[in-house]
LUMGUNU-880524 format. One record per residue (C-alpha): residue number from 1; x, y, z. Coordinates in nm, 2 decimals, always signed. Layout:
BEGIN
site seq->NUM; east->X; north->Y; up->Z
...
//
This chain:
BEGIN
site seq->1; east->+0.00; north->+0.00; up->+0.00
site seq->2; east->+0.16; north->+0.34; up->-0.11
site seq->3; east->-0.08; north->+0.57; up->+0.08
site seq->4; east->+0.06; north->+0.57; up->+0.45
site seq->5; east->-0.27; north->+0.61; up->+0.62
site seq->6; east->-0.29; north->+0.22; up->+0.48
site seq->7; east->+0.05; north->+0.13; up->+0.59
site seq->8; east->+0.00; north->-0.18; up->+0.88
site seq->9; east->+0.07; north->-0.10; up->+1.25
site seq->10; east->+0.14; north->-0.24; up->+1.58
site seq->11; east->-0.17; north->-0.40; up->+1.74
site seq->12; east->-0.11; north->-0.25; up->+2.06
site seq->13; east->+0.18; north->-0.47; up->+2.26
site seq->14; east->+0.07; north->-0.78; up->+2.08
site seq->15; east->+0.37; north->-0.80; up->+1.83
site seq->16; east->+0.05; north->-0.84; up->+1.58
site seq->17; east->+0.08; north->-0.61; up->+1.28
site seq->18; east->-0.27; north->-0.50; up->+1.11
site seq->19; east->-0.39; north->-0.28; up->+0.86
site seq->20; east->-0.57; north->+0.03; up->+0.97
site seq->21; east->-0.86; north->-0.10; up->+0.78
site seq->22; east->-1.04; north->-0.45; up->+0.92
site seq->23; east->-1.34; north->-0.61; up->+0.76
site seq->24; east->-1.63; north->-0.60; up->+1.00
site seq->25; east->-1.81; north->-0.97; up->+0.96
site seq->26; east->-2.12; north->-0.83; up->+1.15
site seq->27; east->-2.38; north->-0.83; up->+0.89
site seq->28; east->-2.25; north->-1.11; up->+0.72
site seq->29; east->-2.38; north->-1.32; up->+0.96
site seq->30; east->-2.74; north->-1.23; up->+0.82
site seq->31; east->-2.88; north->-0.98; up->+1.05
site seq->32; east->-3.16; north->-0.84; up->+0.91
site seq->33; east->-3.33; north->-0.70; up->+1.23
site seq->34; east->-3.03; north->-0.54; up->+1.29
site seq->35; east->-2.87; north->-0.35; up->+0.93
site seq->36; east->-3.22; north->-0.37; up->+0.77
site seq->37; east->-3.09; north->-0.60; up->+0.48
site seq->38; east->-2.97; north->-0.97; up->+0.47
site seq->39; east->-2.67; north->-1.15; up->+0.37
site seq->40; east->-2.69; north->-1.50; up->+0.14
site seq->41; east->-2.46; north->-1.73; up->+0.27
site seq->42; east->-2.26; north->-1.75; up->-0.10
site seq->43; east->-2.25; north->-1.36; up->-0.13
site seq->44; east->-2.09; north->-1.38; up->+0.21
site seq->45; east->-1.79; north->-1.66; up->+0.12
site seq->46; east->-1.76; north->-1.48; up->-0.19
site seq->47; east->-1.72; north->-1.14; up->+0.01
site seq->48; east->-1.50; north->-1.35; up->+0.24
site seq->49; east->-1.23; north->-1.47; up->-0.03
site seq->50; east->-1.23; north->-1.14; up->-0.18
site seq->51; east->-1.14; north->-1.03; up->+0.16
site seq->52; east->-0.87; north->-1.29; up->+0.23
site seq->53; east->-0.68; north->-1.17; up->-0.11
site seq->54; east->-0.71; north->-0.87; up->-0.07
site seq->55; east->-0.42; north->-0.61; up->+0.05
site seq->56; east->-0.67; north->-0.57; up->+0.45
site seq->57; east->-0.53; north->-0.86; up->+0.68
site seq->58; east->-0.74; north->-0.80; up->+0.96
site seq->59; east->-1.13; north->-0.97; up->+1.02
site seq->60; east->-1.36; north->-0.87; up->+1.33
site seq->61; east->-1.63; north->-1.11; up->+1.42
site seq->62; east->-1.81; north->-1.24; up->+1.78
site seq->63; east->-1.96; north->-1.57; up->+1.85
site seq->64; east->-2.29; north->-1.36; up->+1.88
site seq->65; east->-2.34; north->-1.23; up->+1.52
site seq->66; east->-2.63; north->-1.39; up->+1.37
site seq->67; east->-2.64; north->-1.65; up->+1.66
site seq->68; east->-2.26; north->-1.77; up->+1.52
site seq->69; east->-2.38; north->-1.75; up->+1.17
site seq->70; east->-2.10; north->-1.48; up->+1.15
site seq->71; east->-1.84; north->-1.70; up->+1.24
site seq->72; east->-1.93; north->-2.03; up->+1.13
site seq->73; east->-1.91; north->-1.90; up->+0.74
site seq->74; east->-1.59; north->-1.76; up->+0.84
site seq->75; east->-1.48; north->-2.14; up->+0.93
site seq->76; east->-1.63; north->-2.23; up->+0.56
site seq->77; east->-1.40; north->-1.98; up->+0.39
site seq->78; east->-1.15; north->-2.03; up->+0.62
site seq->79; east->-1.14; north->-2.43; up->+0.58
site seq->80; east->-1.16; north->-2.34; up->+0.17
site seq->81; east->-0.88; north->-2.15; up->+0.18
site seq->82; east->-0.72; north->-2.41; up->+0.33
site seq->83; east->-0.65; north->-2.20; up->+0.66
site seq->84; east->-0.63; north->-1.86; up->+0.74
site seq->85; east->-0.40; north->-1.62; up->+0.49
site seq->86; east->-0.07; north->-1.61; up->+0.62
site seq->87; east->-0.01; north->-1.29; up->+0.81
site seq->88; east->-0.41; north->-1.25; up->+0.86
site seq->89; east->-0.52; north->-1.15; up->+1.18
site seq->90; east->-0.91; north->-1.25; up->+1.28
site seq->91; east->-1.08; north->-1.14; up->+1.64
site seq->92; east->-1.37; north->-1.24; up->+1.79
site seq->93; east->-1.56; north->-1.22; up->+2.10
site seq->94; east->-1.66; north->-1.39; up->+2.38
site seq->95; east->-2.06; north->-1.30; up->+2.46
site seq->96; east->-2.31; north->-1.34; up->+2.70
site seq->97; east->-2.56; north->-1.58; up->+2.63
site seq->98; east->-2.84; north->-1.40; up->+2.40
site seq->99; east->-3.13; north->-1.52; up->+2.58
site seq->100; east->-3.03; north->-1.55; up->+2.92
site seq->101; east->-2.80; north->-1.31; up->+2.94
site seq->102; east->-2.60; north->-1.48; up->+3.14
site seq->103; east->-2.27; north->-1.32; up->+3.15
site seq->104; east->-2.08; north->-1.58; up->+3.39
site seq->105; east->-1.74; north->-1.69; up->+3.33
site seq->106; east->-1.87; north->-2.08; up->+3.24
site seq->107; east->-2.10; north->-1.87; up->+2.98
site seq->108; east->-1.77; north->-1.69; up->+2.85
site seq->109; east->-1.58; north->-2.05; up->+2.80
site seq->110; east->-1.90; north->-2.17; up->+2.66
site seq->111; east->-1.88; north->-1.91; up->+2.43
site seq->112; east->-1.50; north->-1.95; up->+2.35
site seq->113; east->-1.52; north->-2.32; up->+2.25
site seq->114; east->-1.85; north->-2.23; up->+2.00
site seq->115; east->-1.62; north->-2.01; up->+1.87
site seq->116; east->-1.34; north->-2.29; up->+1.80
site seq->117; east->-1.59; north->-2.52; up->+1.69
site seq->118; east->-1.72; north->-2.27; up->+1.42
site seq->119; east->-1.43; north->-2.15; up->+1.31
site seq->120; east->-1.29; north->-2.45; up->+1.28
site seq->121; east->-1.03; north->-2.37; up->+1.47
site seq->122; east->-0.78; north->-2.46; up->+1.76
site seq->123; east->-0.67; north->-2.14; up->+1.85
site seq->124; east->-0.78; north->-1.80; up->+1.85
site seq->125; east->-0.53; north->-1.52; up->+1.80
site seq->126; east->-0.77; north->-1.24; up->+1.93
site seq->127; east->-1.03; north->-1.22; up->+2.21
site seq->128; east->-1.26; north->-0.95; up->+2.35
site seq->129; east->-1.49; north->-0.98; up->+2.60
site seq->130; east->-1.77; north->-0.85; up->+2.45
site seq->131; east->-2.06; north->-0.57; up->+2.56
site seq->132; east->-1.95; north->-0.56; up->+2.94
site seq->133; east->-2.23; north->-0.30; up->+3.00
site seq->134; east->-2.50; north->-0.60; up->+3.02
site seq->135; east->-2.29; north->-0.70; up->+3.31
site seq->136; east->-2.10; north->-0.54; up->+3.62
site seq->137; east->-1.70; north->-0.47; up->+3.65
site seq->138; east->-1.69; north->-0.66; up->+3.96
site seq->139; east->-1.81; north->-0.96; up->+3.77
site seq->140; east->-1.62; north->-0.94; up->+3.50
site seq->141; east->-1.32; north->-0.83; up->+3.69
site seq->142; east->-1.33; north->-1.06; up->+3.95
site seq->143; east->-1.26; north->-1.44; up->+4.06
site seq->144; east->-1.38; north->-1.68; up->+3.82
site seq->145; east->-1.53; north->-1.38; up->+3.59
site seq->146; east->-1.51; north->-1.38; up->+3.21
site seq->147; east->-1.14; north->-1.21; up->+3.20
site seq->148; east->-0.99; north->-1.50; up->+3.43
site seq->149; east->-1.14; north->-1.75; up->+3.22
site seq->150; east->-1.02; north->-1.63; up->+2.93
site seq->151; east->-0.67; north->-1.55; up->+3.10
site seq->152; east->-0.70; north->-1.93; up->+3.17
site seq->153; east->-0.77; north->-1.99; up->+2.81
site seq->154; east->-0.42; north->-1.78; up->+2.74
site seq->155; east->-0.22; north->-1.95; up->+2.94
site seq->156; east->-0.31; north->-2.26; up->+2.81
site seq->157; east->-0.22; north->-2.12; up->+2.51
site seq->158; east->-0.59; north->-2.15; up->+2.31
site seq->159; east->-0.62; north->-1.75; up->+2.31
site seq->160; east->-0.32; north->-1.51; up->+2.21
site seq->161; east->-0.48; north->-1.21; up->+2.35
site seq->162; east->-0.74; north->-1.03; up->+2.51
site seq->163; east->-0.92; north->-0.69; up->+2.46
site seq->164; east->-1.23; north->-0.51; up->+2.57
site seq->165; east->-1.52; north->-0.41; up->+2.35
site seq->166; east->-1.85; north->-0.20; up->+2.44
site seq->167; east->-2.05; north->+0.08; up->+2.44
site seq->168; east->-2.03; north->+0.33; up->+2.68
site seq->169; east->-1.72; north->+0.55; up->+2.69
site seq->170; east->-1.66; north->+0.59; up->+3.07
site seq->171; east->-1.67; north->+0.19; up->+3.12
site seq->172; east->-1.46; north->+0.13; up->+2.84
site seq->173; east->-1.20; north->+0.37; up->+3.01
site seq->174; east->-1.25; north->+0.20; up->+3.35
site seq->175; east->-1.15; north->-0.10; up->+3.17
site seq->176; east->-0.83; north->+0.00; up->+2.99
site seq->177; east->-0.69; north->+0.14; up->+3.27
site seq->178; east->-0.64; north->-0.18; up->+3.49
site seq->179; east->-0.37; north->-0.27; up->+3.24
site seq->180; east->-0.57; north->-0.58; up->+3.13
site seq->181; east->-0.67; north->-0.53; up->+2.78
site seq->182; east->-0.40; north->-0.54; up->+2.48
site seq->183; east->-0.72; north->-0.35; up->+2.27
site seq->184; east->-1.03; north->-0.16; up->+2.30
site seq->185; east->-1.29; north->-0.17; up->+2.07
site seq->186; east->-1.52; north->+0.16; up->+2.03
site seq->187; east->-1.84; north->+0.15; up->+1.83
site seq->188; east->-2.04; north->+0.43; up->+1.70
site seq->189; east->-1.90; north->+0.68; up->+1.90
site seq->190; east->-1.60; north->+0.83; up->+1.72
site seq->191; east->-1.69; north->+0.98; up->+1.39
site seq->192; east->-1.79; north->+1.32; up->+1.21
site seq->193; east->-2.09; north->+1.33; up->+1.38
site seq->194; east->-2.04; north->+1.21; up->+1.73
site seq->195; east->-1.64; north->+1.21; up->+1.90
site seq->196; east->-1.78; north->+1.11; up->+2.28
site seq->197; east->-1.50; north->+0.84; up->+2.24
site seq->198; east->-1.21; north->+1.12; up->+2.23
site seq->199; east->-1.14; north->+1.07; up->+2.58
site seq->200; east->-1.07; north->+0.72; up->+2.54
site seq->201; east->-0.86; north->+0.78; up->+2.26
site seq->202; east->-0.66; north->+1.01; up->+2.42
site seq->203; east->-0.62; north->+0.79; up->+2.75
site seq->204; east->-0.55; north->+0.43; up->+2.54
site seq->205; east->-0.28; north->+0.59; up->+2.31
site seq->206; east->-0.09; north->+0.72; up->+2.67
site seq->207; east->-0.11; north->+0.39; up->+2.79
site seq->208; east->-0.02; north->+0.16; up->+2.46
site seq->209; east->-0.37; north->+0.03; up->+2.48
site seq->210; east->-0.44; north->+0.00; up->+2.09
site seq->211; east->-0.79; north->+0.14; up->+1.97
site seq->212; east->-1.00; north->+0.01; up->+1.74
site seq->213; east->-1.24; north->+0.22; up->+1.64
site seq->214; east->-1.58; north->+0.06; up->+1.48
site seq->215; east->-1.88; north->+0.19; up->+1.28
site seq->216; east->-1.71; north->+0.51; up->+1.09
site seq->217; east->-2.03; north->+0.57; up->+0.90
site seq->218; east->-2.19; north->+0.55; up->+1.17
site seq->219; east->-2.39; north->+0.20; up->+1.08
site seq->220; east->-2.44; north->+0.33; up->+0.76
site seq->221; east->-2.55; north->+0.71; up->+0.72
site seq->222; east->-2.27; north->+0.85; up->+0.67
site seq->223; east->-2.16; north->+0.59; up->+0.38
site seq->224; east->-2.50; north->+0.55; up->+0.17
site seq->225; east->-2.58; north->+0.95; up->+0.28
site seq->226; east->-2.86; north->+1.10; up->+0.56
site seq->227; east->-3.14; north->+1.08; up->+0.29
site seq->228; east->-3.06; north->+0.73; up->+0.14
site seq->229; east->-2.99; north->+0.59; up->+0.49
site seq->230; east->-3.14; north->+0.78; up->+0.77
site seq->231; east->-3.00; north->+0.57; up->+1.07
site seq->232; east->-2.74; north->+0.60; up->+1.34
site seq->233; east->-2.61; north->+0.31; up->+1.53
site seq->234; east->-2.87; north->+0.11; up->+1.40
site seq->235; east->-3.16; north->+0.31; up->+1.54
site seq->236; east->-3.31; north->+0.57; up->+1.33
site seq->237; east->-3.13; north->+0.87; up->+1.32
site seq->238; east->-3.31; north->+1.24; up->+1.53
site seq->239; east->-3.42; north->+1.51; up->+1.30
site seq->240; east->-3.10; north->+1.71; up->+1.40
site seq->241; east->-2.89; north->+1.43; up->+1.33
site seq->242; east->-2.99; north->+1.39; up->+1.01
site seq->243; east->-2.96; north->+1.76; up->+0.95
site seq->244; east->-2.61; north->+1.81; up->+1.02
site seq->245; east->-2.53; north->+1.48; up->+0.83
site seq->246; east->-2.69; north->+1.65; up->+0.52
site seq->247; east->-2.44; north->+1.96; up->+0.59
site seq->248; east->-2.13; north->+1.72; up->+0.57
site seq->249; east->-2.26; north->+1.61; up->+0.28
site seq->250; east->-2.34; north->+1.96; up->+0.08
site seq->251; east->-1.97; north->+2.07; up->+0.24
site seq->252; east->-1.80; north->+1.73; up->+0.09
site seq->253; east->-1.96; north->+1.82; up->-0.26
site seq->254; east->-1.83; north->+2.11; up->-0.25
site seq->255; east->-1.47; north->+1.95; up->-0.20
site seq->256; east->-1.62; north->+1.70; up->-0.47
site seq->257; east->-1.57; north->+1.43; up->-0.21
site seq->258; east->-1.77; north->+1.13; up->-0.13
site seq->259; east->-1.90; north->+1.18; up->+0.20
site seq->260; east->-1.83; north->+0.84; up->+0.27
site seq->261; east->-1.45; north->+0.88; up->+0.15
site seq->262; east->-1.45; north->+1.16; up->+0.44
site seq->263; east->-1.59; north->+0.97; up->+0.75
site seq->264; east->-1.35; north->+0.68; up->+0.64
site seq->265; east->-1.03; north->+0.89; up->+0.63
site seq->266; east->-1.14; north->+1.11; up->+0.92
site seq->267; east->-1.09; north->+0.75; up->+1.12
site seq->268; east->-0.77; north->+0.68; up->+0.96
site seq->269; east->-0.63; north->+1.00; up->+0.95
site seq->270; east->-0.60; north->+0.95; up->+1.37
site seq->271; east->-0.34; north->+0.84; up->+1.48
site seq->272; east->-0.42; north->+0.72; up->+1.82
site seq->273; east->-0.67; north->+0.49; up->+1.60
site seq->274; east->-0.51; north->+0.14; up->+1.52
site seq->275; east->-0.72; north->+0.01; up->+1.29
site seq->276; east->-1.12; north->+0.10; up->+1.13
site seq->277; east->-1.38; north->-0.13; up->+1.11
site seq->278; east->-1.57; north->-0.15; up->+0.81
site seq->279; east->-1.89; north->-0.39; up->+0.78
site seq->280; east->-1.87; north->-0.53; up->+0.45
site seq->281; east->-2.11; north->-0.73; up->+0.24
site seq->282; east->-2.06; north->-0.78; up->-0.09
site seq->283; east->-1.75; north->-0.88; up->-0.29
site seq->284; east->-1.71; north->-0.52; up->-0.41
site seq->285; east->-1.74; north->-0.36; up->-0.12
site seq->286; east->-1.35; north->-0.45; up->-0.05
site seq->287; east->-1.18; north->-0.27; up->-0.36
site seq->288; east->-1.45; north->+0.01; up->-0.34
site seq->289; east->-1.34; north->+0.07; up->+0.08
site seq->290; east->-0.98; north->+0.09; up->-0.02
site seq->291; east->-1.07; north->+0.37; up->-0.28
site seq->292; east->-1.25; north->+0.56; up->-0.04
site seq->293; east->-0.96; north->+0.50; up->+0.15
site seq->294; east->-0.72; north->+0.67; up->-0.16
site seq->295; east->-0.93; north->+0.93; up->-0.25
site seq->296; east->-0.75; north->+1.28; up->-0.26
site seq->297; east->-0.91; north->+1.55; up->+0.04
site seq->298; east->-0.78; north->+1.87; up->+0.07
site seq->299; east->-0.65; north->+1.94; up->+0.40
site seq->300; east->-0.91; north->+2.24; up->+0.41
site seq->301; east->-1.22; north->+1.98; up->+0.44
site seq->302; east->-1.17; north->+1.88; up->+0.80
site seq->303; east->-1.18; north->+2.26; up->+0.92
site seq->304; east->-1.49; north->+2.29; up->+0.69
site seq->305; east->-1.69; north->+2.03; up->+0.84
site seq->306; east->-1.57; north->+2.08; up->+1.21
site seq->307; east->-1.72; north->+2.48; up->+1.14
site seq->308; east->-2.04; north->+2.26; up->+1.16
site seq->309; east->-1.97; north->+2.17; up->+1.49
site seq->310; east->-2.02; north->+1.78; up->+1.64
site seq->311; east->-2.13; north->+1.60; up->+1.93
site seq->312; east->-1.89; north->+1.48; up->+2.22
site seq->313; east->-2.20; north->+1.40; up->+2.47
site seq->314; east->-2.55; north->+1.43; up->+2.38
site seq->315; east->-2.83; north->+1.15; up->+2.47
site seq->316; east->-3.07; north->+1.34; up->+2.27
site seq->317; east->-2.92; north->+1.30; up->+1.93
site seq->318; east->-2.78; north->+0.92; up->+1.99
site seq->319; east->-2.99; north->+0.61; up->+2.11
site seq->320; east->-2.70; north->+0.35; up->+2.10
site seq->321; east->-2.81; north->+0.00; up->+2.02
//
């Protein structure tokens, strides 16, 4: 890759090198109720092999997507490409159980050996514990909690390492700094419309805690544009919301960029971000993201846009899923 916002960096402490953008296999596992579309099984492997040659090395899943239909056609493509690409990097997560909501560490090594069983696997290079908000720090924190499971799962040498991935900005940060977490995983919450994750940028970066920062578009707006798509973090979007997306957008065609190409770089362009997840569907989507990624912006957009102002804090115009 030429353009050195693509250029591969350290995954935190890891000694994992990744490429600042990672395929998100969310919707592939056929959400519907969640994206508003659905994903064929065969238009997903084909998305997947177009993945695994392309130039990204890096593939974001969790046993939960689709109930494990996420992962378990990552274990198809995986097993027909006779393994993962050398030099790939895939991460998943361990969940709570979706109907119980049991969050226990026996429901976290439940969750870990799904996740080998799908992805055919024997050992997983990267694990997050997954949505902590539907549980407490103490538990996952403490004795027999999902982080000493999976701990137990490291030292036995069927997990590489272990990150954090959620919602809420304040518990993410209450996380990352006990020093236990190689990664944290932001969603929804740092891009041109809404930087509330600044904080925990700002705090991972000082502490080599590397960020990866999900959802650029926002689940979609800011890619397909507020009055194609009008939905933020896969709720629809306020009135406001909407409006000021529509002023990115009149201020990027001015530029004569895609608004898309601008919440994309705006991610990359940070360097306290590690790498950018991008949900990707369709075979396409993987050459079409890296030109997004290429395309020439003036440095005069980002001043442009910020004139607009954005949101750091504000319930009203977010309802996070």
């Amino acid at each position: 890759m030429s353009n050195p916002l693509l250029s591969k960096r350290p995954l935190g402490s890891t000694g994992l090198l990744v490429t600042p953008i990672c395929i998100g296999a969310a919707p592939l596992g056929d959400m519907p109720e969640t994206f508003q579309y659905g994903t064929p099984e065969e238009q997903a492997l084909d998305t997947l092999r177009t993945a695994f040659a392309s130039s990204i090395n890096f593939l974001d899943t969790a046993a939960v997507y689709g109930e494990g239909e996420s992962e378990r056609r990552i274990g198809k493509a995986i097993k027909a490409n006779g393994g993962l690409p050398e030099g790939y990097v895939l991460a998943t997560k361990a969940d709570r159980d979706s109907m119980t909501g049991d969050f226990s560490g026996e429901q976290i090594k439940r969750s870990v050996e799904g996740s080998l069983e799908r992805l055919g696997l024997d050992r997983l290079q990267y694990v997050y514990i997954h949505d902590p908000e539907h549980s407490t720090f103490e538990n996952v924190m403490g004795p027999g909690g999902p982080l000493e499971v999976l701990q137990r799962f490291q030292q036995q040498g069927v997990i590489d390492h272990i990150g954090i991935s959620g919602g809420p900005i304040d518990m993410l940060i209450r996380y990352v700094e006990t020093g236990a977490f190689s990664a944290v995983e932001t969603h929804n919450r740092y891009t041109l419309l809404n930087r509330s994750a600044d904080p925990l940028l700002t705090i991972a970066s000082r502490l080599g805690v590397a960020v990866i920062n999900a959802a650029p578009y926002g689940s979609g707006m800011l890619a397909k544009g507020p009055d194609a798509y009008a939905r933020y973090a896969y709720s629809d979007a306020p009135p406001a919301l909407v409006e000021r997306a529509r002023s990115f957008s009149k201020v990027c065609q001015e530029f004569n960029v895609p608004l898309a190409a601008a919440a994309l770089q705006f991610s990359l362009r940070d360097p306290r971000i590690t790498s950018t997840v991008i949900g990707i569907t369709k075979p396409e989507r993987v050459a079409q993201t890296l030109e997004l990624a290429n395309c020439p912006i003036a440095p005069e957009l980002w001043p442009a846009l910020d004139a607009f102002g954005f949101d750091t804090d504000d319930p009203e115009m977010y309802r996070f899923a």
